[in-house]
N, C-alpha and C positions, 0 to 999 in steps of 0.2 A: 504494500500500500504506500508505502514511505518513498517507493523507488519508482511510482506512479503521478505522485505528486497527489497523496488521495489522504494527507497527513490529520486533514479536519476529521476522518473520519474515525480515525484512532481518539479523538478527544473527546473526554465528557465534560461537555460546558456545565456549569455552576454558575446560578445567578447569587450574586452577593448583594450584601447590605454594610451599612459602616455598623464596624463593630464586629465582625465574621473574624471567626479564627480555624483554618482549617491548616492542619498536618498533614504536610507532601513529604515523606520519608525520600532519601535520596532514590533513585532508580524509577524515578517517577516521572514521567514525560509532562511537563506541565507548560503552562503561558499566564500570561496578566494581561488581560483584554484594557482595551482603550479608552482611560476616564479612568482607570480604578489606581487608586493610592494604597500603597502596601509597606508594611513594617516587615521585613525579613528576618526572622530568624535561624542561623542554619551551624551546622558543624563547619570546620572549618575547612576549605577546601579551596584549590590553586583549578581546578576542572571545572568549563560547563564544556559539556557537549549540546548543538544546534543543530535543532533536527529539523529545524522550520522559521523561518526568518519572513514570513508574510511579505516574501519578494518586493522588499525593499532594498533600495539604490543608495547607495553611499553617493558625494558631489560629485566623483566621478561617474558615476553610472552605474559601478561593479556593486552585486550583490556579495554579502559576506557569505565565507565559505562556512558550507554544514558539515557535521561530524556523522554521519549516517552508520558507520559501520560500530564506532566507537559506541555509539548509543547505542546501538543495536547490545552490545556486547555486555552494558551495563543498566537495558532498563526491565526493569520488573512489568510483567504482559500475564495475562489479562490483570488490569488494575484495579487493585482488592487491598484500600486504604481504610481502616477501619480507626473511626476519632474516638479518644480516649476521652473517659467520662470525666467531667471537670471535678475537683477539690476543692471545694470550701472552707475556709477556716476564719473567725475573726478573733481579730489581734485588736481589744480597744478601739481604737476609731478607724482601721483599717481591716478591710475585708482584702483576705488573699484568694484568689481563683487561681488552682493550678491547673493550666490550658492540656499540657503535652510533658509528660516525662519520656527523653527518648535515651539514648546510649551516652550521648555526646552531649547535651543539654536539656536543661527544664527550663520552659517560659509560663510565667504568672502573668494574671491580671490583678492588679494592685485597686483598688478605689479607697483614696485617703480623705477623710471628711473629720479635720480636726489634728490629734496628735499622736505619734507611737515613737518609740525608742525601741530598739532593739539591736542585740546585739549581732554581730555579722558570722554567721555559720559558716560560709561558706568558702571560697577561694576569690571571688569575688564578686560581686551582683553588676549587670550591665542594663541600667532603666532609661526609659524611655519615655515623657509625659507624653500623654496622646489627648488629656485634656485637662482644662483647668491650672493653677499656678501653687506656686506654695515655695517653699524654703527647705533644702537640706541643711541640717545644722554636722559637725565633726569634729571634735574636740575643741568645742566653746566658737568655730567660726560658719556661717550662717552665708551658705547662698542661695540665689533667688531661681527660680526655675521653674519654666511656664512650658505649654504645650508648642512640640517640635524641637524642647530640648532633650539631650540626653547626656548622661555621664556616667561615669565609671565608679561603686566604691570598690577602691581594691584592697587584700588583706590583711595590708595594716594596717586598717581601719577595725577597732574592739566592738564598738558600739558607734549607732546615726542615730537621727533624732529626724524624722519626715513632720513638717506641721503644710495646713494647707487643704485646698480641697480641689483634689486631682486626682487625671488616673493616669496609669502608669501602664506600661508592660517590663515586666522584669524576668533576665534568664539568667542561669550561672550553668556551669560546666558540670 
């Protein structure tokens, strides 16, 4: 079908809404249609294979080349993606949603309405505000952070203090 140019028909479109979180495990032949804004989360990896480039023209004219065999070689067929049932937990004025525990990473949905401290488990949290503003405080110094920011706490950070009312996406390793 691939070598036909028959590529849509391997696809299962999904209509989306803001706020969707769906799990594309790697070997997963996917795309992000036209209008839609996307937060990526993924392992870490130096590889995409293109297996369909919607015969677009760079300013010269040339289309970019596709990886067809490559894919072929690493994608999971018939596509049998099964999403993981969310976790809820609240934390005082923070409610955590865990979206996806995968091999390589865990992403949460955060909604902070108010205060929490907590100390850092982890190796490091990688967050994301996707709405509303607030302040990360880290030993006694306080910055401000609105939706479209994002920032790192890394491990040598004991304990954070989130005030604010915002949401977030957060992952760690």
């Amino acid at each position: 079908m691939v070598e036909k140019g028959n590529c849509d028909e391997l696809l299962q479109r999904v209509k989306v809404r803001q706020g969707d979180f769906f799990y594309v495990p790697s070997g997963t032949i996917h795309a992000i249609g036209k209008g839609i804004v996307i937060l990526e989360t993924q392992q870490s990896s130096d590889i995409t294979y293109r297996v369909y480039d919607y015969d677009r023209k760079d300013a010269s004219g040339n289309t970019r080349p596709l990886h067809i065999e490559s894919s072929a070689d690493v994608t999971h067929f018939p596509h049998d993606v099964r999403q993981q049932e969310k976790v809820e937990k609240v934390l005082g004025d923070l409610t955590s949603t865990r979206l996806v525990e995968a091999a390589y990473f865990t992403v949460y949905h955060w909604q902070l309405k108010g205060t929490v401290t907590t100390p850092l488990k982890k190796d490091y949290l990688l967050a994301s505000v996707i709405e509303g503003n607030g302040e990360i405080v880290v030993d006694g110094v306080s910055s401000r952070v609105e939706k479209g920011d994002h920032f790192i706490i890394p491990n040598t950070v004991e304990d954070y203090t989130l005030e604010g009312a915002m949401e977030l996406i957060v992952s760690h390793e």
